[in-house]
VMD Tcl script that builds the backbone (N, CA, C; Angstrom):
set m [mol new atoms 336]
animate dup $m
set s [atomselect $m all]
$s set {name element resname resid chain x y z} {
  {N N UNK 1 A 0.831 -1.173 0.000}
  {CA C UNK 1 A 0.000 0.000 0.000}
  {C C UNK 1 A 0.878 1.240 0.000}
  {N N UNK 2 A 1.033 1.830 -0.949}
  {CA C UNK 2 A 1.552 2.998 -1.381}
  {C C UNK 2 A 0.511 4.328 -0.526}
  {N N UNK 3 A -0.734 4.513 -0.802}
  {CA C UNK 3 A -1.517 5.567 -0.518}
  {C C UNK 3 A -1.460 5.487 1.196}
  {N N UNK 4 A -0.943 6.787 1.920}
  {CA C UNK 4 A -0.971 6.911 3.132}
  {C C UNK 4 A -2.661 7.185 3.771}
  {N N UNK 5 A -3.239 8.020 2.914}
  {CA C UNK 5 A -4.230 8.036 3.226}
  {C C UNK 5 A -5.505 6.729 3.997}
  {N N UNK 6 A -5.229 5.484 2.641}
  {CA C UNK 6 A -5.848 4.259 2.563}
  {C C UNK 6 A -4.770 3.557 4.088}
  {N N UNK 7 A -3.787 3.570 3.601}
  {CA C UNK 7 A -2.981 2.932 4.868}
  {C C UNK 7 A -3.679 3.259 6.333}
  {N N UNK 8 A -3.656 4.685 6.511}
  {CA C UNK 8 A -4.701 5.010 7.868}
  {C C UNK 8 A -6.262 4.349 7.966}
  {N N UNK 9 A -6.415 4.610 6.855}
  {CA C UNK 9 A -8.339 4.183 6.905}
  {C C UNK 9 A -8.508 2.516 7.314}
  {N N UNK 10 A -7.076 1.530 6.870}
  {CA C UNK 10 A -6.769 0.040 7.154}
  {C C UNK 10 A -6.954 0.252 8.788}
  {N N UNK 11 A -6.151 1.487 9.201}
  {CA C UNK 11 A -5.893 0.840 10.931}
  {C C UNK 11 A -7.258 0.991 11.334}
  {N N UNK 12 A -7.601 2.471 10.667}
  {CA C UNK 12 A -9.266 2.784 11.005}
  {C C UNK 12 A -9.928 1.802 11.513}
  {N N UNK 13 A -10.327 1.228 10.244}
  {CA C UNK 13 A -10.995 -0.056 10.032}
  {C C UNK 13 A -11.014 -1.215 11.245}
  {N N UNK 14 A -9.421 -1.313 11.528}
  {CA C UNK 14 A -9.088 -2.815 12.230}
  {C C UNK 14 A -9.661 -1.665 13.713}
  {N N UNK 15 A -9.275 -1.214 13.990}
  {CA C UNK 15 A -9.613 -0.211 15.817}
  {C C UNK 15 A -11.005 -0.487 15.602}
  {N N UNK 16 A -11.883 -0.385 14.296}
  {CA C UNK 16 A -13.508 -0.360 14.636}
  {C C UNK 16 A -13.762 -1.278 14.842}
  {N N UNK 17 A -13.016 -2.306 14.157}
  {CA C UNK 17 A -13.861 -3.947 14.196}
  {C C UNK 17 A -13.166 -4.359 15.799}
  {N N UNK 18 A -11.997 -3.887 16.363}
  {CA C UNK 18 A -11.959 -3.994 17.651}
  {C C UNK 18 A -12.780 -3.347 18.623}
  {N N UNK 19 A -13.178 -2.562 18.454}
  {CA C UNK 19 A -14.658 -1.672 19.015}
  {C C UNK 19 A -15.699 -2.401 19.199}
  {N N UNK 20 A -16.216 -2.857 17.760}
  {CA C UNK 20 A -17.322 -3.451 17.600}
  {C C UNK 20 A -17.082 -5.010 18.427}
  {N N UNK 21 A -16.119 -5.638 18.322}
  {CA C UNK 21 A -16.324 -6.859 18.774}
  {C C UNK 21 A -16.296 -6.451 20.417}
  {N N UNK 22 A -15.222 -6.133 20.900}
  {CA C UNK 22 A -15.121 -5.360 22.452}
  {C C UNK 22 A -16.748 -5.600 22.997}
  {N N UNK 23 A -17.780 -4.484 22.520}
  {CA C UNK 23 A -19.047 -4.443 22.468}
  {C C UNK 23 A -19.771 -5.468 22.744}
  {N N UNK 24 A -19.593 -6.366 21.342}
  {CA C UNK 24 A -20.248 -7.652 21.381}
  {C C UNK 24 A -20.321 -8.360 22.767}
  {N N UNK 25 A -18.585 -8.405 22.768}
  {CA C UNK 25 A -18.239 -9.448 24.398}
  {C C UNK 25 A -18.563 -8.528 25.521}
  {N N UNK 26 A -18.576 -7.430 25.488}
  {CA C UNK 26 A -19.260 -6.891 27.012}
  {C C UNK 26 A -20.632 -7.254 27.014}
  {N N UNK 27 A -21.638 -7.244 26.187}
  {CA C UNK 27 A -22.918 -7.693 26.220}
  {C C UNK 27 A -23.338 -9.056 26.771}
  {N N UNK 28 A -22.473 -9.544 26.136}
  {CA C UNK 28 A -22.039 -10.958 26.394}
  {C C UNK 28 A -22.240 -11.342 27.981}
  {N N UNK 29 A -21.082 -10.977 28.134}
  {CA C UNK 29 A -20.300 -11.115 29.364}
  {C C UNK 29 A -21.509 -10.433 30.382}
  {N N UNK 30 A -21.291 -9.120 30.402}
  {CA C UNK 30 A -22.367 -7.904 31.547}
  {C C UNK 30 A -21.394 -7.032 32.236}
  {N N UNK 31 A -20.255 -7.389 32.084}
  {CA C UNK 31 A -19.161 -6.517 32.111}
  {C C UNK 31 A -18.113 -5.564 31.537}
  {N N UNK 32 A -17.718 -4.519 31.351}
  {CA C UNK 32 A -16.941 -3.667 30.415}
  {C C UNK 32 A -15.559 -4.260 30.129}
  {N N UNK 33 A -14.783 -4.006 29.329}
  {CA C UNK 33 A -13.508 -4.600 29.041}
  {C C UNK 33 A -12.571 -3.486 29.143}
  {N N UNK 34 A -11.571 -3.976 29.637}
  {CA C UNK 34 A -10.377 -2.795 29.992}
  {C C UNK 34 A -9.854 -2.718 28.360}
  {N N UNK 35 A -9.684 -1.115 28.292}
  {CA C UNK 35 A -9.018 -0.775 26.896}
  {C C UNK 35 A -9.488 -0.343 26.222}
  {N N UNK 36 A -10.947 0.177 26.387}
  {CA C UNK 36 A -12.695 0.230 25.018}
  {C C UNK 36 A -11.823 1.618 25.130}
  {N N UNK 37 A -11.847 2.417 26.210}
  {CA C UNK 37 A -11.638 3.909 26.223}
  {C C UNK 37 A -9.840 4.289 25.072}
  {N N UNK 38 A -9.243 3.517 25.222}
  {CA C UNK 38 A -8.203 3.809 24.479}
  {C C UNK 38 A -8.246 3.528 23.089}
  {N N UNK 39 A -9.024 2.839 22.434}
  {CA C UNK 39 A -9.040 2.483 21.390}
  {C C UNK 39 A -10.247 3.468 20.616}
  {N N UNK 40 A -11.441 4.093 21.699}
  {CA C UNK 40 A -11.870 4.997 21.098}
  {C C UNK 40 A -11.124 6.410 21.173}
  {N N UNK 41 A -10.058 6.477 21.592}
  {CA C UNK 41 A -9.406 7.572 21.928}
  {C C UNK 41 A -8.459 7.562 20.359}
  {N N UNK 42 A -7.825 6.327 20.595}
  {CA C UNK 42 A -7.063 5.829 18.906}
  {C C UNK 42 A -7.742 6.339 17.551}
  {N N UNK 43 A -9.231 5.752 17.478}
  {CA C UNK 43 A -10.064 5.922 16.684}
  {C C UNK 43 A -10.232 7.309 16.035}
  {N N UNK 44 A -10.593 8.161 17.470}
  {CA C UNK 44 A -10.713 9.707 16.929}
  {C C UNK 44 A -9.522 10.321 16.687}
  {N N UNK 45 A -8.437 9.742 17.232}
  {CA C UNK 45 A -7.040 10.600 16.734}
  {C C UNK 45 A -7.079 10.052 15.316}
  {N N UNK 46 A -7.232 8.633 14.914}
  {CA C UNK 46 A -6.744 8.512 13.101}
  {C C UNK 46 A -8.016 9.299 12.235}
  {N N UNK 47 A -9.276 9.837 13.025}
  {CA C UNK 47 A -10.370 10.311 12.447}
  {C C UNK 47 A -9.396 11.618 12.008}
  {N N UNK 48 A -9.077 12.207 12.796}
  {CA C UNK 48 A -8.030 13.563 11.763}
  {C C UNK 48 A -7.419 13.782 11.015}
  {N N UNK 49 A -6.760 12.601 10.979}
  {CA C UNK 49 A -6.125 12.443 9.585}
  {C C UNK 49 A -6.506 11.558 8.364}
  {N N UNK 50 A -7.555 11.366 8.526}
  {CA C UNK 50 A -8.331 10.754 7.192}
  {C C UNK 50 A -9.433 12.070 6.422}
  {N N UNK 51 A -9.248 11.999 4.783}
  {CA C UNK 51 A -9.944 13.003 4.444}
  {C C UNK 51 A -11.268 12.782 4.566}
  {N N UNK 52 A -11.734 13.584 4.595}
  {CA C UNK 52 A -13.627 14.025 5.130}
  {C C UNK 52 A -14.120 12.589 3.909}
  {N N UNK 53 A -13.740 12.811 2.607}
  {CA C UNK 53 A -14.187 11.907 0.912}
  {C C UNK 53 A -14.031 10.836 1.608}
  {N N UNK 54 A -12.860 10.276 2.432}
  {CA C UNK 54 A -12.555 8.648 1.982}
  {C C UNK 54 A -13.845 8.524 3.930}
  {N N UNK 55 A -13.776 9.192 4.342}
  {CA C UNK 55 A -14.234 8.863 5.659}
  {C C UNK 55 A -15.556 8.582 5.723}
  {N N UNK 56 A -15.870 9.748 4.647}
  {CA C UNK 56 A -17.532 9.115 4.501}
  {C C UNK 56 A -17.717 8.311 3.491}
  {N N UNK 57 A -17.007 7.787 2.540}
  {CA C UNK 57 A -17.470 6.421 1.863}
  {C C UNK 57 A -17.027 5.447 2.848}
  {N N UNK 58 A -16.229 5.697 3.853}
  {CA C UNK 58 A -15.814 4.142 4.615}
  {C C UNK 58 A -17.128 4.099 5.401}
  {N N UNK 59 A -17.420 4.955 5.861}
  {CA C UNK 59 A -19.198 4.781 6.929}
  {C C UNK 59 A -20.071 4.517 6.072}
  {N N UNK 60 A -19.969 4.748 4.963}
  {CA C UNK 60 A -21.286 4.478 4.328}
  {C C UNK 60 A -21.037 3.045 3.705}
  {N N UNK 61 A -20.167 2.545 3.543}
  {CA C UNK 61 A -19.906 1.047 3.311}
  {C C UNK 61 A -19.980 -0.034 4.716}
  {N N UNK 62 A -19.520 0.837 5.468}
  {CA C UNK 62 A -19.814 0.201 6.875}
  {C C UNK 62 A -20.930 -0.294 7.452}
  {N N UNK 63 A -22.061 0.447 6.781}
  {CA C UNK 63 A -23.510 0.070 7.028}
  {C C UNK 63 A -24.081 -1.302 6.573}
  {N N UNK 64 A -23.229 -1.625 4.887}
  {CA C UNK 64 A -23.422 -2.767 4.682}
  {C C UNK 64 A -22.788 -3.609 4.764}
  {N N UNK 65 A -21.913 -3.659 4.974}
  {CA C UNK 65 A -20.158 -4.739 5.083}
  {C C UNK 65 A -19.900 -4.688 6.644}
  {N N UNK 66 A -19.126 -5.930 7.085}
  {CA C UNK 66 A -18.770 -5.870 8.330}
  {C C UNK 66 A -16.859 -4.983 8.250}
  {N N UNK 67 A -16.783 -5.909 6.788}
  {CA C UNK 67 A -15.288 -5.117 6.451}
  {C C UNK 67 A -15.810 -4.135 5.392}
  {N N UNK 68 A -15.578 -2.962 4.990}
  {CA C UNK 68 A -15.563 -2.244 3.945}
  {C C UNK 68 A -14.080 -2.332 3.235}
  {N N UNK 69 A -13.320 -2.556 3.732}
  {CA C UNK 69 A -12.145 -2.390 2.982}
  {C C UNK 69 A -11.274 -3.193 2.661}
  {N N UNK 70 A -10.862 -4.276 1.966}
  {CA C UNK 70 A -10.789 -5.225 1.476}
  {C C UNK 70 A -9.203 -5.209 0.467}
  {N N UNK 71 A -8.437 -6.346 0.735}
  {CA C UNK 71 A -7.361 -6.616 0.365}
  {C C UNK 71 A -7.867 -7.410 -1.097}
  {N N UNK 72 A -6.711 -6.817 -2.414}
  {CA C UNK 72 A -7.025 -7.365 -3.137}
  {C C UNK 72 A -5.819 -9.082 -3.600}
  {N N UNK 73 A -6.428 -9.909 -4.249}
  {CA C UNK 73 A -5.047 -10.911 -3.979}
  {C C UNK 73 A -5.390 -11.650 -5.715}
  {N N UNK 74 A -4.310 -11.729 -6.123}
  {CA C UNK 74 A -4.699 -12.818 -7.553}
  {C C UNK 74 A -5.470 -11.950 -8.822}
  {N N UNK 75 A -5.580 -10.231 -8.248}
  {CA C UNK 75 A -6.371 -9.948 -8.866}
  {C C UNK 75 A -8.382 -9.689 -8.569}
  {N N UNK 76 A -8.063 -10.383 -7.660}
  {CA C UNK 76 A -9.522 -10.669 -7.051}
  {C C UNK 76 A -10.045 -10.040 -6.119}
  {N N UNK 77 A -10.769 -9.460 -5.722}
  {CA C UNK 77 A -11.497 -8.620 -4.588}
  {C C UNK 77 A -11.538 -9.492 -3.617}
  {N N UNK 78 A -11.207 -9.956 -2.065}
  {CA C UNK 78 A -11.709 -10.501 -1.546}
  {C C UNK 78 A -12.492 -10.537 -0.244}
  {N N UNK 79 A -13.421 -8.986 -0.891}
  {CA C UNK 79 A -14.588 -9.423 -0.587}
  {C C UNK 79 A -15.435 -9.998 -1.355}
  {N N UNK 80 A -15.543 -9.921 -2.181}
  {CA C UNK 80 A -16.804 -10.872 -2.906}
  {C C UNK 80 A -16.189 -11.620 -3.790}
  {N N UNK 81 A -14.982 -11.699 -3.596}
  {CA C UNK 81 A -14.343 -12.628 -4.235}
  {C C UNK 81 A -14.428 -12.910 -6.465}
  {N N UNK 82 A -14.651 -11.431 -6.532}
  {CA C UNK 82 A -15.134 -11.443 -8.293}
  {C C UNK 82 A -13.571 -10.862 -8.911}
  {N N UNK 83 A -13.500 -11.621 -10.314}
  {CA C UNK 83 A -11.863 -10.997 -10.525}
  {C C UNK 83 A -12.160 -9.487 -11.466}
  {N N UNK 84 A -11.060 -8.710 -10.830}
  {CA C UNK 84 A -10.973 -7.102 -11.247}
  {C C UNK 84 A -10.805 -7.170 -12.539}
  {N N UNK 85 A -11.286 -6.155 -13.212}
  {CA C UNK 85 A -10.920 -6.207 -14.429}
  {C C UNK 85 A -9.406 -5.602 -14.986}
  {N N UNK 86 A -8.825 -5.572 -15.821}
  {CA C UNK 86 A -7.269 -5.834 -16.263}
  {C C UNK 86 A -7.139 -4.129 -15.573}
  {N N UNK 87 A -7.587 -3.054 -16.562}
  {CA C UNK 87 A -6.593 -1.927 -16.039}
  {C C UNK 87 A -6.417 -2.033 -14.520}
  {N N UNK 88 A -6.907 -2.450 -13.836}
  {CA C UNK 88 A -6.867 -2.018 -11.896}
  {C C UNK 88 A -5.272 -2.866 -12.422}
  {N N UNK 89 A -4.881 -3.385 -12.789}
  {CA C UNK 89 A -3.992 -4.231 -12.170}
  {C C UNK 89 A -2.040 -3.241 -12.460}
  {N N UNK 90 A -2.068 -2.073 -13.415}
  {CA C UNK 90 A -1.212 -1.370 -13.556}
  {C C UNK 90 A -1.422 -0.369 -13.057}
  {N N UNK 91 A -2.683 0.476 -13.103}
  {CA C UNK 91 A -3.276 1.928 -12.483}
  {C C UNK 91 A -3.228 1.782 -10.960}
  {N N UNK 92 A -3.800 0.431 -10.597}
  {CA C UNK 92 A -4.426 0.785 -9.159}
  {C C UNK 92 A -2.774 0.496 -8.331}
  {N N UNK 93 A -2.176 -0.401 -8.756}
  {CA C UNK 93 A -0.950 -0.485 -7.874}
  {C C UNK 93 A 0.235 0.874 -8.248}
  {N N UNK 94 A -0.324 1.783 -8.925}
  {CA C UNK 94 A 0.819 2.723 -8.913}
  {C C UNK 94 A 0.367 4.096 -9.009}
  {N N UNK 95 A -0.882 4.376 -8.960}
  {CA C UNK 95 A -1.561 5.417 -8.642}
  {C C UNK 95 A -1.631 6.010 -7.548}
  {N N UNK 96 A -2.043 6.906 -6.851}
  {CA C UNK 96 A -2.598 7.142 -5.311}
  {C C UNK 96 A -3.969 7.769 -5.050}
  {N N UNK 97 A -4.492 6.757 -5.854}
  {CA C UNK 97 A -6.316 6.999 -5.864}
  {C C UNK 97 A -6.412 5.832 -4.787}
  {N N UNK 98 A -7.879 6.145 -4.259}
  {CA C UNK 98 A -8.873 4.940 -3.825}
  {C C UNK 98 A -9.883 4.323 -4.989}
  {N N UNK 99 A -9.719 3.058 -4.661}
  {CA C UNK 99 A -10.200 2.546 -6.036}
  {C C UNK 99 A -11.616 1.355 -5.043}
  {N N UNK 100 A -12.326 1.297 -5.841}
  {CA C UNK 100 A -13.452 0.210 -5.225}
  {C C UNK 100 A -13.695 -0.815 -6.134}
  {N N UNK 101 A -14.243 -1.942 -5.697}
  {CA C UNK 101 A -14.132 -2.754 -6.769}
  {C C UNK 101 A -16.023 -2.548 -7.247}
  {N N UNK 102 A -15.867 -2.853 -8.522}
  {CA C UNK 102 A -17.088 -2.325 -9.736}
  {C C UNK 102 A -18.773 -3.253 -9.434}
  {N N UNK 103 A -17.929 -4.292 -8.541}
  {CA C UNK 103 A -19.289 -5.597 -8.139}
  {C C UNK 103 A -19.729 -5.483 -6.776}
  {N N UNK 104 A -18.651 -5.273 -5.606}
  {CA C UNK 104 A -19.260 -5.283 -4.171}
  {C C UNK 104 A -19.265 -3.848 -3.764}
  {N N UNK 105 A -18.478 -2.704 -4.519}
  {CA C UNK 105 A -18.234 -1.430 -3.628}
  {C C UNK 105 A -17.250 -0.854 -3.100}
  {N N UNK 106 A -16.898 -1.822 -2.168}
  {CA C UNK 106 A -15.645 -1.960 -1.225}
  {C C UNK 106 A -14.785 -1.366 -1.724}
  {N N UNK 107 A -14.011 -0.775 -0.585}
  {CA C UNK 107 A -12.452 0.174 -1.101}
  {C C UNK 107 A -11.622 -1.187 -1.342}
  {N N UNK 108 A -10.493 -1.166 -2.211}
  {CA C UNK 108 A -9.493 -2.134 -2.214}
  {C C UNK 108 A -8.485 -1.771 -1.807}
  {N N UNK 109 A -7.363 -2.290 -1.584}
  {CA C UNK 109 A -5.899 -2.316 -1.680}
  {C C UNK 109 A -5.069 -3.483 -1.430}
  {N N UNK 110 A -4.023 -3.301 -2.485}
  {CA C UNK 110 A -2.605 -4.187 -3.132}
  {C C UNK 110 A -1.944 -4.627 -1.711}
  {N N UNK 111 A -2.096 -5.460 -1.437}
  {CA C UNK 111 A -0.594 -6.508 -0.685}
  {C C UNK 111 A 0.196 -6.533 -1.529}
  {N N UNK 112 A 1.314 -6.032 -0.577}
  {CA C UNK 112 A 2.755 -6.484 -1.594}
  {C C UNK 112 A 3.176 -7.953 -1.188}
}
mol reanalyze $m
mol bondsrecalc $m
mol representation Tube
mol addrep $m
């Protein structure tokens, strides 16, 4: 991942789904979990440095996806697992756009 931007919105991502699960297991449980407060503290510090554009397509994908943002591998989205079509495969790894894939939505990005 070349784009710093997307690189932040990854940790974004992983701190929410640690949020969200946190949640889950306190419900669970009936008890709070040590750490919820630091990780929403994490959360709003990487909220500043993500642009307003990529922040609100990541919430608005969030509504339907548990992941919105999705590693691409083989060529393939895997979230929905459909193969990209050819240009993503020179543009998207050397550009510094956010790119989504054309079938599920989802933001992508290149593993090296």
């Amino acid at each position: 991942m070349k784009n710093t931007q997307l690189e932040i919105l990854v940790h974004y991502q992983d701190i929410d789904l640690m949020l969200r699960e946190a949640e889950e297991v306190e419900k669970t449980l009936g008890f709070p979990i040590e750490g919820h407060e630091k990780l929403q503290g994490a959360k709003k510090e990487l909220e500043k440095h993500i642009s307003p554009k990529y922040l609100h397509t990541y919430q608005r994908l969030r509504t339907r996806y548990k992941r919105p943002i999705v590693p691409v591998q083989n060529d393939t989205c895997l979230g929905c697992f459909s193969k990209l079509p050819t240009y993503f495969k020179v543009r998207a790894r050397e550009d510094q756009e956010m790119y989504t894939c054309e079938n599920c939505g989802r933001i992508l990005y290149w593993m090296n």
